[in-house]
C-alpha positions as CSV (number, residue, x, y, z in Angstrom):
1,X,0.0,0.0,0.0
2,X,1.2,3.4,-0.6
3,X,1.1,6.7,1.3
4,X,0.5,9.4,0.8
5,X,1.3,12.9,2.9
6,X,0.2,16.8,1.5
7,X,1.4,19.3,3.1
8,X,1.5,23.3,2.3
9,X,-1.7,24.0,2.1
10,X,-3.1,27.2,3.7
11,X,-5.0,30.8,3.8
12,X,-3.5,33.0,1.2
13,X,-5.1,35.9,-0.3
14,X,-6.8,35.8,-4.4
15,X,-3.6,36.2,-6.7
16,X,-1.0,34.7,-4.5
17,X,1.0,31.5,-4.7
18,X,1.1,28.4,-2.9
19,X,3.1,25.2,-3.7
20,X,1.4,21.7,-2.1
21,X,3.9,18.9,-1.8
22,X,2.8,14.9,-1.8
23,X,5.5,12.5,-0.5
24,X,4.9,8.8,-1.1
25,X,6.2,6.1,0.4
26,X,5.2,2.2,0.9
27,X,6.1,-0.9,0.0
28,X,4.7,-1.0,-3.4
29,X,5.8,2.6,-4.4
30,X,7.0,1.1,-7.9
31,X,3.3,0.2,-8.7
32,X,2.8,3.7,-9.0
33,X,2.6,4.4,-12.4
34,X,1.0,8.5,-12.0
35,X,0.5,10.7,-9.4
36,X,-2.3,13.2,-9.7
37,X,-4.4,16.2,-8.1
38,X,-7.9,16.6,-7.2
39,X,-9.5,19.0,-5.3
40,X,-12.8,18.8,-3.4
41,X,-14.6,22.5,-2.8
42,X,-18.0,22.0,-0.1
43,X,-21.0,20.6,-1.2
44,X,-19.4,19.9,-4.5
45,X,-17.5,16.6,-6.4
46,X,-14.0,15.9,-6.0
47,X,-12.9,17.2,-9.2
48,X,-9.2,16.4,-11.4
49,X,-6.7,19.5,-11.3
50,X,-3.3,18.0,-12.7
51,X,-1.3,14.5,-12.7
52,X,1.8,13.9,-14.1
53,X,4.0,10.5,-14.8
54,X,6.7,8.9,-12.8
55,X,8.8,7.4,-15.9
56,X,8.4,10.5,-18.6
57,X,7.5,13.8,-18.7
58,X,3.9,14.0,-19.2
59,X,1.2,16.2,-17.0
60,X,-2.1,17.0,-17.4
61,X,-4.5,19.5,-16.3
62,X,-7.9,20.3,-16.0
63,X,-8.8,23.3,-18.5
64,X,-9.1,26.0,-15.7
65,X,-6.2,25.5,-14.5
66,X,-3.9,25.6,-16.9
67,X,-1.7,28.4,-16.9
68,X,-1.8,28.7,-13.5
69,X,-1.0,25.4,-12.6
70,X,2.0,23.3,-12.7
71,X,2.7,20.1,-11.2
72,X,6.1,18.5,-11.0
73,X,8.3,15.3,-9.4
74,X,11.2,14.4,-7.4
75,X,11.5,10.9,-8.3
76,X,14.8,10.8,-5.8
77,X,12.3,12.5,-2.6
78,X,9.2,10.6,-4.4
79,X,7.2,13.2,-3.9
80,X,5.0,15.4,-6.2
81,X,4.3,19.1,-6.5
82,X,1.5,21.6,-7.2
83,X,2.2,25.0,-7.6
84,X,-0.5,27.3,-7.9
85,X,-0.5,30.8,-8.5
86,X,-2.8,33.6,-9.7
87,X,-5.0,32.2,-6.7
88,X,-8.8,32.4,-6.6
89,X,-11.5,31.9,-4.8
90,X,-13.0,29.7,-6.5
91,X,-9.8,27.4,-6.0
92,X,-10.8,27.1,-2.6
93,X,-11.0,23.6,-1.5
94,X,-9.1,20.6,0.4
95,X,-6.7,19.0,-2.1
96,X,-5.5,15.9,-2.4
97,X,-3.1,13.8,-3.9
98,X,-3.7,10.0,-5.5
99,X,-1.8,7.6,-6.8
100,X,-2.1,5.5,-9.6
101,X,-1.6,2.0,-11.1
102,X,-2.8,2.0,-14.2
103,X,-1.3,5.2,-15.5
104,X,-4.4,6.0,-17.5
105,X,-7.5,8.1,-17.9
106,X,-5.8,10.0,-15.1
107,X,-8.5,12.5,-15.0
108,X,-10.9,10.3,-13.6
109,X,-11.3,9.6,-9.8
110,X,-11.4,6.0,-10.6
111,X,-8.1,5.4,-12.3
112,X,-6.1,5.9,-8.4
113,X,-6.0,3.4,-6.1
114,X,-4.1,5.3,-3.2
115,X,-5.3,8.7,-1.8
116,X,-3.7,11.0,0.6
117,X,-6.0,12.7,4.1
118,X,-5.7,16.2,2.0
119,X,-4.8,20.1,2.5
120,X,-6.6,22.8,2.7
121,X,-6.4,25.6,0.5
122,X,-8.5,28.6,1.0
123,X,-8.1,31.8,-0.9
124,X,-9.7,34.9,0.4
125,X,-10.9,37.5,-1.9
């Protein structure tokens, strides 16, 4: 089983920066074939912000996002990185990190078998 950890979440004001980090460790790390992003706002679906590959350089984002958005690895730290900036308020939500087997479809919540407890992000206007 994999874990997962997010950390560096927090309050930060609409057009500032934050970067969320996802370390990984476990046993069966190398099953991991993707690492991606979702985000969770209340009273709304857990939606896909970004993922990205352990083995090549490939991401993915979710249309709003990118631009503002870019997610990158450490394969050496295993960990993975969000960093988001031109905040809004609408980006307001707990984020969390998942892993993935399969490697595909990786905007779908049903393509990652492994998710971490999340971090909150909440932008004030």
């Amino acid at each position: 089983q994999v874990q997962l950890v997010e950390s560096g979440g927090g309050p930060v004001q609409a057009g500032g920066s934050l970067r969320l980090s996802c370390a990984a460790s476990g046993r069966t790390l190398f099953n991991s074939n993707a690492m991606g992003w979702f985000r969770q706002a209340p009273g709304k679906e857990r939606e896909f912000v970004a993922a990205i590959m352990w083995s090549f350089v490939r991401t993915y984002f979710a249309d709003s996002n990118e631009g503002r958005f870019t997610i990158s690895r450490d394969n050496a730290k295993n960990t993975v990185y969000l960093q988001m900036n031109s905040l809004k308020p609408e980006d307001t939500a707990v984020y969390y990190c998942a892993s993935s087997k399969v490697g595909y479809d990786l905007a779908q919540y049903r393509a990652y078998d492994c998710w971490g407890q999340g971090t909150q992000v909440t932008v004030s206007s």
